[in-house]
Structure formats: structure tokens, C-alpha cells
FITI-836173 format. One record per residue (C-alpha): residue number from 1; z negated, x, y. Coordinates in pm, whole numbers, plus 50000, padded with zeros to 5 digits. Layout:
SITE  seq      w      u      v
SITE  NUM      Z      X      Y
...
# end
This chain:
SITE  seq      w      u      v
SITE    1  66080  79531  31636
SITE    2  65748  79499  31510
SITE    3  65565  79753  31280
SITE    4  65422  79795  30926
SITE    5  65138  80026  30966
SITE    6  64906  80221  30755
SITE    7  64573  80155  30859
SITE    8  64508  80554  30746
SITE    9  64803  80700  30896
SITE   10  64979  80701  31217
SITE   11  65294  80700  31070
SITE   12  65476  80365  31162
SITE   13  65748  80205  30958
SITE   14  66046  79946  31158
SITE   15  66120  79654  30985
SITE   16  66309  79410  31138
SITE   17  66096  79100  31327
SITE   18  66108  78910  31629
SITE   19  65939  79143  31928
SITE   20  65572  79106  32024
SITE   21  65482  78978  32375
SITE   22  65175  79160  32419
SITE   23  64817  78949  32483
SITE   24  64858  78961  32844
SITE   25  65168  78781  32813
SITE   26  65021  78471  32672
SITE   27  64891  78332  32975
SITE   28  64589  78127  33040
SITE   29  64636  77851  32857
SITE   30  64819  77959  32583
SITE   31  64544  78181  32496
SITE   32  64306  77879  32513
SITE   33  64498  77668  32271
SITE   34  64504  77929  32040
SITE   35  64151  77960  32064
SITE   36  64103  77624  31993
SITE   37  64312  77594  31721
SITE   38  64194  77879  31536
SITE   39  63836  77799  31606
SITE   40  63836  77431  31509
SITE   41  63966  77568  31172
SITE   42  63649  77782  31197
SITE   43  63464  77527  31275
SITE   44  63598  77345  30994
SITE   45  63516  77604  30734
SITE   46  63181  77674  30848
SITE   47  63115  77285  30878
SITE   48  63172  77222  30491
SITE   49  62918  77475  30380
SITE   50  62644  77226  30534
SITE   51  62789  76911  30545
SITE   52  62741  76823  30201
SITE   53  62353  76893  30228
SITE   54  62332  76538  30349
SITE   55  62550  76386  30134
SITE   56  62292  76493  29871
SITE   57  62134  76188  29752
SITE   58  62425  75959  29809
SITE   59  62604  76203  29542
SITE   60  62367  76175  29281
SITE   61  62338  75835  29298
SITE   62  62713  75760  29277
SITE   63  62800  76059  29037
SITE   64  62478  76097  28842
SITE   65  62469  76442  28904
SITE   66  62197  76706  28756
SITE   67  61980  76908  29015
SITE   68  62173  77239  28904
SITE   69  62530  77029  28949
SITE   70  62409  76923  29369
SITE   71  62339  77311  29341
SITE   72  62699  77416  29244
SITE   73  62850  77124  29469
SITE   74  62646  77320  29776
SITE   75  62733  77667  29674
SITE   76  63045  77631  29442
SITE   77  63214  77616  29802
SITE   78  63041  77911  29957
SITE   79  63118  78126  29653
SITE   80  63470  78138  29683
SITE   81  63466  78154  30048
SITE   82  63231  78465  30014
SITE   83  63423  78687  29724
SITE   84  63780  78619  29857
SITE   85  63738  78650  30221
SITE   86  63793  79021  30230
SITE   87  64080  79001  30026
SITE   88  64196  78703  30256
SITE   89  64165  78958  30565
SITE   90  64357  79193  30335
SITE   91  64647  78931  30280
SITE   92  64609  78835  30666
SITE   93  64705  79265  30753
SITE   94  64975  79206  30515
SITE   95  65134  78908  30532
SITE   96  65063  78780  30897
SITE   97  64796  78631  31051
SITE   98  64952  78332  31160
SITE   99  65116  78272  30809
SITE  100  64787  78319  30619
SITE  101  64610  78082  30853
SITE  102  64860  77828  30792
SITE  103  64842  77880  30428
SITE  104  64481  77854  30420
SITE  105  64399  77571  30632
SITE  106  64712  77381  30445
SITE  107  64502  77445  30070
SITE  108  64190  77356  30252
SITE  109  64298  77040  30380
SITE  110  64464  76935  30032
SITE  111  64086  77026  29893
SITE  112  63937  76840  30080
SITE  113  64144  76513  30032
SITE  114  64083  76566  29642
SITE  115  63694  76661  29688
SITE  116  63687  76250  29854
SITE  117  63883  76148  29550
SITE  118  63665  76348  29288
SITE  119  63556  76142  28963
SITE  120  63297  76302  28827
SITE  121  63024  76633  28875
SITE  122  63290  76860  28689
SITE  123  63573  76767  28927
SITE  124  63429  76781  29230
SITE  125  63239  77157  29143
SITE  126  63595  77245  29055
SITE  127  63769  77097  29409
SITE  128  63512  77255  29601
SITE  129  63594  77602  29456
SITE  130  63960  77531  29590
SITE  131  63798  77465  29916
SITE  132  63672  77782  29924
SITE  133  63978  77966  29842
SITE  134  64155  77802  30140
SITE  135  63858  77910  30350
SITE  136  63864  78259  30274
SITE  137  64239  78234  30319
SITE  138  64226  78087  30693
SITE  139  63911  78233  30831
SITE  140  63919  78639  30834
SITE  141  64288  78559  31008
SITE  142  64063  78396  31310
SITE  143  63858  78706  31406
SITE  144  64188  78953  31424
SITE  145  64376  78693  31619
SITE  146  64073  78702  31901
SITE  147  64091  79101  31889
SITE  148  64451  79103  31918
SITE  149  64450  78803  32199
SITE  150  64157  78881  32420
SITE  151  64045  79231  32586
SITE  152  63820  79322  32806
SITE  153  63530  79033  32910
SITE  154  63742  78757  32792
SITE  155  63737  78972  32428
SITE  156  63312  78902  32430
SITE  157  63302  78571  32540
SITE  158  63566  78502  32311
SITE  159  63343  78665  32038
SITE  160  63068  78497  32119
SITE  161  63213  78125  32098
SITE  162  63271  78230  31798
SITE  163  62928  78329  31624
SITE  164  62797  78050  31817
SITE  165  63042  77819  31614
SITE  166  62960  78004  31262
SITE  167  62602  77947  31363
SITE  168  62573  77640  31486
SITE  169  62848  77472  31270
SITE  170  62627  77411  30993
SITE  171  62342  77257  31205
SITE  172  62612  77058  31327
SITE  173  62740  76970  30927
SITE  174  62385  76831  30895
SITE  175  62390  76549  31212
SITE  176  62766  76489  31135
SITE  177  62723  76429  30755
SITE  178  62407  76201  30836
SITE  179  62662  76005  31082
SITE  180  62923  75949  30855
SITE  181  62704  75838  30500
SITE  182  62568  75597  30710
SITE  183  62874  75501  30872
SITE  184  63014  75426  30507
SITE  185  63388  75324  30664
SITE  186  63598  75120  30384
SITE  187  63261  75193  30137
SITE  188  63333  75575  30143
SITE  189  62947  75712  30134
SITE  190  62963  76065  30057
SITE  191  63324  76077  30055
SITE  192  63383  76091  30403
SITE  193  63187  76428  30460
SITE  194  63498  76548  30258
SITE  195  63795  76317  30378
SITE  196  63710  76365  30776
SITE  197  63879  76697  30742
SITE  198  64211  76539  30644
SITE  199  64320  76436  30970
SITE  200  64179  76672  31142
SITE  201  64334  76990  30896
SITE  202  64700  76753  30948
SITE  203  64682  76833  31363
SITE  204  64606  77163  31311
SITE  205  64903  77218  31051
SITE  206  65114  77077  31320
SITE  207  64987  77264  31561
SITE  208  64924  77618  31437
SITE  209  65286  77676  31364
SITE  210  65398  77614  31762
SITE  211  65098  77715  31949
SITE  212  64965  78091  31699
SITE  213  65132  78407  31819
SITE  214  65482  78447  31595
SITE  215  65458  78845  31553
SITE  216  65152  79059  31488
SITE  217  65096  79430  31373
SITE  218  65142  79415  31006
SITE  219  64963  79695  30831
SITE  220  65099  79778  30454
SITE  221  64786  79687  30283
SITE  222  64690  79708  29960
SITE  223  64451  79488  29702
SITE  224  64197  79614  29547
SITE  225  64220  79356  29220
SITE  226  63982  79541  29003
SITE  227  63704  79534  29295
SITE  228  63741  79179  29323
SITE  229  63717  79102  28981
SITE  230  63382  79264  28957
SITE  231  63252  79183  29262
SITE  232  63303  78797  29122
SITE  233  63135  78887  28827
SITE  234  62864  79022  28984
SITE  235  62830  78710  29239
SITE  236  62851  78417  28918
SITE  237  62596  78656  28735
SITE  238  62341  78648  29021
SITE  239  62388  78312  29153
SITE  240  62446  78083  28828
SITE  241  62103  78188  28684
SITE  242  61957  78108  29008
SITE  243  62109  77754  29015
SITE  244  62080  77673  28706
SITE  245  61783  77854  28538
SITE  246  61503  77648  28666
SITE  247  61632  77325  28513
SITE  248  61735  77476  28215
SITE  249  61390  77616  28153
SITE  250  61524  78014  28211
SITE  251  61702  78019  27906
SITE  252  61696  78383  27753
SITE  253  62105  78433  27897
SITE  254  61964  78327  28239
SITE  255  61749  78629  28231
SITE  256  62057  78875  28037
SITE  257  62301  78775  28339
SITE  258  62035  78856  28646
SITE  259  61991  79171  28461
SITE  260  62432  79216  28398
SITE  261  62439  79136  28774
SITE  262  62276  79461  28864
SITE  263  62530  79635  28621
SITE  264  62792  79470  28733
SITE  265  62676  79569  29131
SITE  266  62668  79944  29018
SITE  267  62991  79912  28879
SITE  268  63127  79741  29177
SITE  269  63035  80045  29378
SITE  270  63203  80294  29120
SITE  271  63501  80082  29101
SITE  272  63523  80133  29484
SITE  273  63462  80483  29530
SITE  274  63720  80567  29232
SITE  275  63982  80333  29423
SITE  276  63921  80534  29736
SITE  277  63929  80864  29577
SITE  278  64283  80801  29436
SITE  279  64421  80673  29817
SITE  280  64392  80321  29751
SITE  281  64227  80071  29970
SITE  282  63916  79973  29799
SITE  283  63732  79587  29955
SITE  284  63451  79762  30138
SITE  285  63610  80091  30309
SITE  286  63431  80349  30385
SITE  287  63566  80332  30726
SITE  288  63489  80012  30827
SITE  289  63128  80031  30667
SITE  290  63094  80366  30923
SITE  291  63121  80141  31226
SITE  292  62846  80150  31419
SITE  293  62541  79948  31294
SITE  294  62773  79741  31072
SITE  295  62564  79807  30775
SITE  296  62230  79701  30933
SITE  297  62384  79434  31100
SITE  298  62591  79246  30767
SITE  299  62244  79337  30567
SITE  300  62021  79164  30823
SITE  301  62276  78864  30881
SITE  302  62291  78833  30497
SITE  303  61887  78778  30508
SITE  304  61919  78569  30816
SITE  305  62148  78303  30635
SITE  306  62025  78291  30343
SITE  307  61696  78170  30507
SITE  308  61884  77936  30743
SITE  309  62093  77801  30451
SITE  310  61781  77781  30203
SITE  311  61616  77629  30481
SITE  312  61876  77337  30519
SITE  313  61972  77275  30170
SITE  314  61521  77212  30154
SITE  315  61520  77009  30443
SITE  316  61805  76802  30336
SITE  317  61650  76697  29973
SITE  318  61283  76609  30148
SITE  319  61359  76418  30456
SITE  320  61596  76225  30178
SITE  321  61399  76214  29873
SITE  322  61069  76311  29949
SITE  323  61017  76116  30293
SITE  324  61280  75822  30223
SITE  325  61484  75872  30526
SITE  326  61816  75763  30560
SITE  327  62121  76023  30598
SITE  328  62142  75933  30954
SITE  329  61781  75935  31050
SITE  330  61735  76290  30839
SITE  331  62090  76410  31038
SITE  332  62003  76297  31372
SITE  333  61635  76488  31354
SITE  334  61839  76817  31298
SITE  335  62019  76736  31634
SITE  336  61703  76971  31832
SITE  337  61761  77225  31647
SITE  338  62180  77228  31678
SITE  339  62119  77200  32067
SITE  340  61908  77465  32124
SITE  341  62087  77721  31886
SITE  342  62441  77671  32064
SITE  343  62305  77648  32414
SITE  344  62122  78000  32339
SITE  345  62405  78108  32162
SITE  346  62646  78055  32486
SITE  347  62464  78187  32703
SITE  348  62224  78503  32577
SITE  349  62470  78721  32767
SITE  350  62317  78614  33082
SITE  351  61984  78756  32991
SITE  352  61935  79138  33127
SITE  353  62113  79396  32927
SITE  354  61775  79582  32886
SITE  355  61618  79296  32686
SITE  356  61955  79294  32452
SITE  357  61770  79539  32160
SITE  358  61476  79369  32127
SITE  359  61599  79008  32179
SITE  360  61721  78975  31872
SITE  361  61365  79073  31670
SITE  362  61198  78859  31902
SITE  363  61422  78552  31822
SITE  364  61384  78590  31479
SITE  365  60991  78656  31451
SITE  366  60999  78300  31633
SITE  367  61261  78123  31353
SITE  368  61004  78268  31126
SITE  369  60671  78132  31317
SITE  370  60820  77768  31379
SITE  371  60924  77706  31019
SITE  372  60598  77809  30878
SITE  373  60468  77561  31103
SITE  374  60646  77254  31060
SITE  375  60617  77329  30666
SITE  376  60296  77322  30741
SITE  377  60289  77004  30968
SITE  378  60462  76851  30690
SITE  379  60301  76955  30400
SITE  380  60043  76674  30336
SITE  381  60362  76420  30350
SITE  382  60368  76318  30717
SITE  383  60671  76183  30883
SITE  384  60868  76421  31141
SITE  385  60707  76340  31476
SITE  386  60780  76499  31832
SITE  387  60552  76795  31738
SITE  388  60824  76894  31476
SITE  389  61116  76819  31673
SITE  390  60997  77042  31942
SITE  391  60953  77345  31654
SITE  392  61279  77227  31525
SITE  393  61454  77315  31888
SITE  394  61219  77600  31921
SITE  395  61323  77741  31615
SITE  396  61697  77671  31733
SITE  397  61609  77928  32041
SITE  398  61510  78210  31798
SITE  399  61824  78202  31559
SITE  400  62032  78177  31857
SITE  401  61884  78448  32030
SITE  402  61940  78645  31681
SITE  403  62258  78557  31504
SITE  404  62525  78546  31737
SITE  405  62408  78849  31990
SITE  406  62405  79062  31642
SITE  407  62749  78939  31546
SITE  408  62896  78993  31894
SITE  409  62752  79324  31926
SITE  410  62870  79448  31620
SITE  411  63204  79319  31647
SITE  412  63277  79447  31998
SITE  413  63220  79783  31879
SITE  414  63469  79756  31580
SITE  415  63831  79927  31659
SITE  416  64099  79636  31647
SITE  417  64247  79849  31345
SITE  418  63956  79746  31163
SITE  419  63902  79414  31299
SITE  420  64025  79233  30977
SITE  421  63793  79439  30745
SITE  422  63490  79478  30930
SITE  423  63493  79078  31031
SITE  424  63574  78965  30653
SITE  425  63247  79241  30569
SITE  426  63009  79064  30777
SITE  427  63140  78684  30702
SITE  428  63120  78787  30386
SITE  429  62745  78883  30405
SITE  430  62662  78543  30554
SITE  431  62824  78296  30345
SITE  432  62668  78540  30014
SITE  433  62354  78518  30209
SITE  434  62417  78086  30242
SITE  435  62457  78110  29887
SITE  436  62183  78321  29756
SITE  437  62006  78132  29970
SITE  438  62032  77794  29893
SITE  439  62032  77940  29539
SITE  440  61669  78115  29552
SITE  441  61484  77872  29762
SITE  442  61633  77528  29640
SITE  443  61511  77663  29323
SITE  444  61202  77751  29442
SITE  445  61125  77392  29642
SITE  446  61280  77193  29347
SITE  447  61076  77360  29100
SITE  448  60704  77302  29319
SITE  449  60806  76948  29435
SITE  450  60699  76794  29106
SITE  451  60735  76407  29083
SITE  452  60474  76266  29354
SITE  453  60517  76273  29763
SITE  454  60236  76494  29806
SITE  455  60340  76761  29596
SITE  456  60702  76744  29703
SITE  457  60557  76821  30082
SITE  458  60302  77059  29941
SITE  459  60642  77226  29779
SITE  460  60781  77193  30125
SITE  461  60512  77406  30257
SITE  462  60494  77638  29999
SITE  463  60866  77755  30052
SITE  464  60845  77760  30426
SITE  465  60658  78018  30381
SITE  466  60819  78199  30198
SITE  467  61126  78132  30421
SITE  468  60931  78260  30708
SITE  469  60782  78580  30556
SITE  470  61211  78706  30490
SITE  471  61303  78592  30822
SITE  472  61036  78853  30940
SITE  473  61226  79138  30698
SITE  474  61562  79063  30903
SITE  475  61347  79109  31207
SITE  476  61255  79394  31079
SITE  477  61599  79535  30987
SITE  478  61728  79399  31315
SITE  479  61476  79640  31544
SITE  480  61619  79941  31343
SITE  481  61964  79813  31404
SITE  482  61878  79816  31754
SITE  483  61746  80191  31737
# end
């Protein structure tokens, strides 16, 4: 028998299921295929929200597509992913983990094949919108599956494979997107960043249903629809303006929807405390936002992405457009960078415990110092030499001394009961963070860069810093995390 629980009562109800083996039972290697099942889906998800960054050019030459329209291609996906993944954890509790993954990774594989056979700009904002939803459908499922699998020492390293992969995966979207423009198999160009998931999303479908644990705890879970509407609302009227308002000239609505977007924030929040007033479940509990550091950690992972993912989306559009690189040379000089941040990543455990609390400040005031540097090294339209590569990995060092030590540490303190919630809260801050990022300092590059070389790199250096000076305000929320 397995059990429909309340996550705010003890009280158990029977209904009939298959019974449980419990983790231990797995074995060995069945727990390692199901962690690399579930976390090439991750990777998967985490992959698209930066593979398209190279694609960049190649899509505006082929679809004609608007500055705001590469925008919405970039962030369209990350949107979706972001507002639905707490509901997806919710659905996850409810349903099944194993049957939610399925049913996620099966609509993101379907999106994907119709993202490589978009027509037009309209079509393929649209598809990548449904690749979002299958995101946020598959990935909260992964981080209850590795509390529910894994205990004890196997639990963190687990845990830490997997912020390395969040982390790393979009570096890794940047050298695999250069790799397969160029590769242009059958004349596919930018296509192919979309298609490669197809086969790839087929294995796992046949794969997930044999290898992913048949029976969880299923907790009767509730949705909080009205939350989510708003909290959409709120998201479209921060990030559209954003996107769009600097080609548009900041239209007058552009201005009446960042200003709605506050409203529609504070209503979010009463929405949420009514919901849990009257017993329901509202998106953010109050529960799960008590855990330990949670807030300061989702608040300073929500600044650290949205630099990391500004910071990509920039680099992208000026090794492209500015310095006339191909996709595979601009991919391959990213390759540093993706080294560096998942050997660091791996392996910050092995550093002493008593430098834990203030490695994470210290990794990040060094993100901060290397991009300001290499904006600046590139500001007066030089080509990326071995100086910048050697920031590049440098920089790699301090984000992976940073991100995934602050995921892993807040996760491990996080009660399995809330392990759904609390995982879809933080994921939820990065990929908002990705897209206010991309959002805010695409804007603010695209709008310097003017029409000359030289004032594209000058616009390069202008938004490093301000890249650099926010990466220091998650530093500084990190060392009174650590507190």
C-alpha cells in the first residue's frame, strides 16, 4: 500500500498501489541509472535555456527576426519554465513523480521537434513557450526523486551533481550550440540546437518508464490557480517591457506595465496569504520559505543568474556580430569557462568545512572582478586572446565556488516533505533570474552597441560593468546567508 499524505497533517490515507521498496533497496546501480536518467533530462532542460544564445545570428538571418523577437526566442522558454515549475512540483506530489517526469520530458521532446520545424518568429516564440511547459513539468520531479533515492553522503553528492549540471549546463549550451551551427548536418543551421533533443528525449521516454521508481509518497496536494495566474501576470508585465521597450522606443504602455508589475507582485503576495489563511496550499508556503536560509539563498541565486544569463545572452551577440566570429569559434572560447565551473563545482566539498561560509562570497567577488576585466580587455574591439580565456576559466572558478555550494547547502537542509516545494522555489528563482537577466542587460548592451565595432565593444564594456557591480550584491547577500 502506498499513501496519500497531507503535507500539513500526519494523518495518512490507504489507497490501493503497488508497495514501495524503500531507497536502500534499489541497489547500486539501479540508483545510478536513475540518476542518469533523471539528470540527462536536467541536463536537457537547463541546456535549452542557453543553447539558443548561439544560434542567434543564424536565426535572424534565416527568419528575419527583430532584436525584441531573438529576445522572446531566449526568454519565451525560460518564462514558462520559471512560472509553472512550482505548480509542476505540485502536480509531481500529486500525481507521481515518475508519471509527471514522463509527461514532461514526452511534451518537451515533441517541442522541441516543432521548435526545428518552426516557420516563422511567431511560431517559434510560441513552440518555445511549449518547451517550457514540458520543462517545468519534468524538472521539479528530478530533485524529489534524489531526496527520496539517496540519504546520507550519497544524498550530497547526489545534490551536488546536480547544481553542477544546472550550472554548468548552460556554459555547456553555448560550446554545444557553436558545434552544431557549424556542423549544419542535412543544411539544418540553427535547427539542430532544437532537433538534437529528439533522439535524445526518445531514449529517455524509453527508458524512464523501466528504470524510475514505480511507487512514491503521494501527498494530496492542492493548486493554487489564482496564484499562478497572477504570478504570470506579474512575470509578462516585468519582462515584456524589458524585451521589448528599447526597440520600441519605451512606448508609454511599456512604462504602465513595469509600473502594473509591482501591483500585480503585491497582489501576488495577498493572493497567497488569503489562500493560506483559508487552509489551502498557496505556490510559495510559508513553510517551505521558513527553511533555513532558503530565502537568502533563492534571492541571491536569482541575482547570480540573472548576471550569468545576461552575461551569455551579451557575449553571444558580440563575439557573433560585433567581432565576426563564427558559432563554433564564439562556442569553443566559452569551453574555459564550462571547465573550470564543473570541475569546481564537483569537487568544492573537498575544500575544509571552515572555509564553506565564506567560499561562496569569495567566488563571487571573483565572477564579478574577471568580467569587468575582460569587458574591459575587450572594449576597444580586440579579438579574445589567451589573456581573456584565462579570465574566462577564472571566472568559471568563482561561479562554481558560488552557485552550486549555495544550492547544495540549502537543499540538504530542506525536510524531504518539502523537497518538491522548496526545490521548485529556488529553480524557480534562477530561471526568473536567467530571464530578467537576459531581459535587463541584453537591453542594456543592445541599446549602447550602436551601429560601428567600436561602440558595440565600448557597449560591451559598459555592461560588464554593470554585470560585475550585481554580482558583488549577491556576494553580498551570500555572506549574510552564511551568518
Amino acid at each position: 500500500m502506498t499513501q496519500i499524505l497531507s503535507p500539513d497533517s500526519a494523518t495518512a490515507q490507504p489507497v490501493a498501489a503497488p508497495p514501495a521498496a524503500p531507497p536502500a533497496a534499489h541497489g547500486a546501480r539501479r540508483t545510478l541509472a536513475i540518476l542518469i536518467v533523471i539528470l540527462t533530462g536536467q541536463f536537457m532542460a537547463v541546456l535549452d535555456a542557453a543553447i539558443v544564445n548561439v544560434a542567434i545570428p543564424s536565426i535572424r538571418g534565416s527568419l528575419h527576426t527583430s532584436g525584441a523577437a531573438l529576445q522572446l526566442i531566449v526568454a519565451g522558454y525560460v518564462i514558462a519554465y520559471a512560472v509553472l515549475l512550482v505548480t509542476g512540483a505540485r502536480l509531481g506530489d500529486r500525481f507521481g513523480q515518475r508519471r509527471m517526469f514522463i509527461a514532461g520530458l514526452a511534451l518537451f521532446t515533441l517541442a522541441s521537434l516543432v521548435c526545428g520545424l518552426a516557420w516563422n518568429e511567431a511560431s517559434l516564440i510560441v513552440f518555445r513557450f511549449a518547451q517550457g511547459v514540458g520543462a517545468a513539468a519534468m524538472v521539479p520531479q528530478i530533485m524529489t526523486i534524489i531526496q527520496r533515492t539517496f540519504t546520507g553522503n550519497a544524498r550530497a553528492k547526489a545534490l551536488s551533481v546536480y547544481s553542477a549540471i544546472i550550472s554548468g549546463g548552460m556554459v555547456a549550451g553555448q560550446v554545444l550550440g557553436g558545434l552544431i551551427v557549424s556542423a549544419d548536418l542535412w543544411g539544418s543551421s540553427w535547427r539542430g540546437v532544437f532537433l538534437v533533443n529528439v533522439p535524445i528525449g526518445v531514449v529517455l521516454l524509453v527508458l524512464a518508464p523501466r528504470i524510475l521508481p514505480t511507487a512514491t509518497e503521494r501527498f494530496d496536494r492542492k493548486l493554487d490557480l489564482a496564484g499562478l495566474t497572477v504570478l504570470t501576470a506579474a512575470v509578462l508585465a516585468l519582462v515584456l517591457p524589458l524585451v521589448l521597450g528599447r526597440e520600441l522606443g519605451w512606448p508609454m504602455w511599456a512604462w504602465i506595465s513595469l509600473g502594473a508589475c509591482v501591483v500585480a507582485f503585491a497582489a501576488f503576495v495577498g493572493i497567497e496569504r488569503a489562500v493560506a489563511a483559508r487552509g489551502g496550499e498557496p505556490l510559495f508556503s510559508h513553510r517551505v520559505l521558513a527553511a533555513p536560509g532558503l530565502l537568502l539563498a533563492a534571492a541571491t541565486l536569482f541575482v547570480i543568474m540573472a548576471t550569468f544569463g545576461g552575461w551569455m545572452f551579451v557575449m553571444a551577440i558580440h563575439l557573433q556580430s560585433t567581432l565576426g566570429y563564427s558559432a563554433l569559434h564564439a562556442g569553443l572560447l566559452f569551453i574555459p569557462m564550462g571547465v573550470t565551473f564543473a570541475v569546481t563545482g564537483l569537487n568544492w566539498e573537498r575544500i575544509p568545512d571552515r572555509y564553506h561560509a565564506t567560499m561562496i562570497p569569495f567566488g563571487l567577488v571573483l565572477a564579478a572582478a574577471t568580467m569587468v576585466a575582460v569587458g574591459a580587455l575587450l572594449r576597444n574591439g580586440a579579438d579574445v586572446g589567451p589573456l581573456v580565456l584565462t579570465l574566462l576559466g577564472v571566472c568559471g572558478v568563482g561561479n562554481g565556488l558560488a552557485f552550486s555550494p549555495l544550492m547544495t547547502r540549502t537543499l540538504a537542509k530542506v525536510p524531504m516533505s518539502l523537497a518538491a516545494d522548496a526545490s521548485g522555489i529556488l529553480v524557480t528563482n534562477v530561471q526568473l533570474g536567467i530571464v530578467v537577466g537576459i531581459a535587463s542587460f541584453g537591453s542594456l548592451f543592445l541599446g549602447l552597441a550602436g551601429t560601428t565595432t567600436l561602440s558595440a565593444s565600448h557597449a560591451l564594456g559598459g555592461t560588464a560593468i554593470a554585470e560585475g557591480v550585481t554580482v558583488l550584491v549577491a556576494a553580498g547577500l551570500s555572506a549574510r546567508a552564511a551568518r
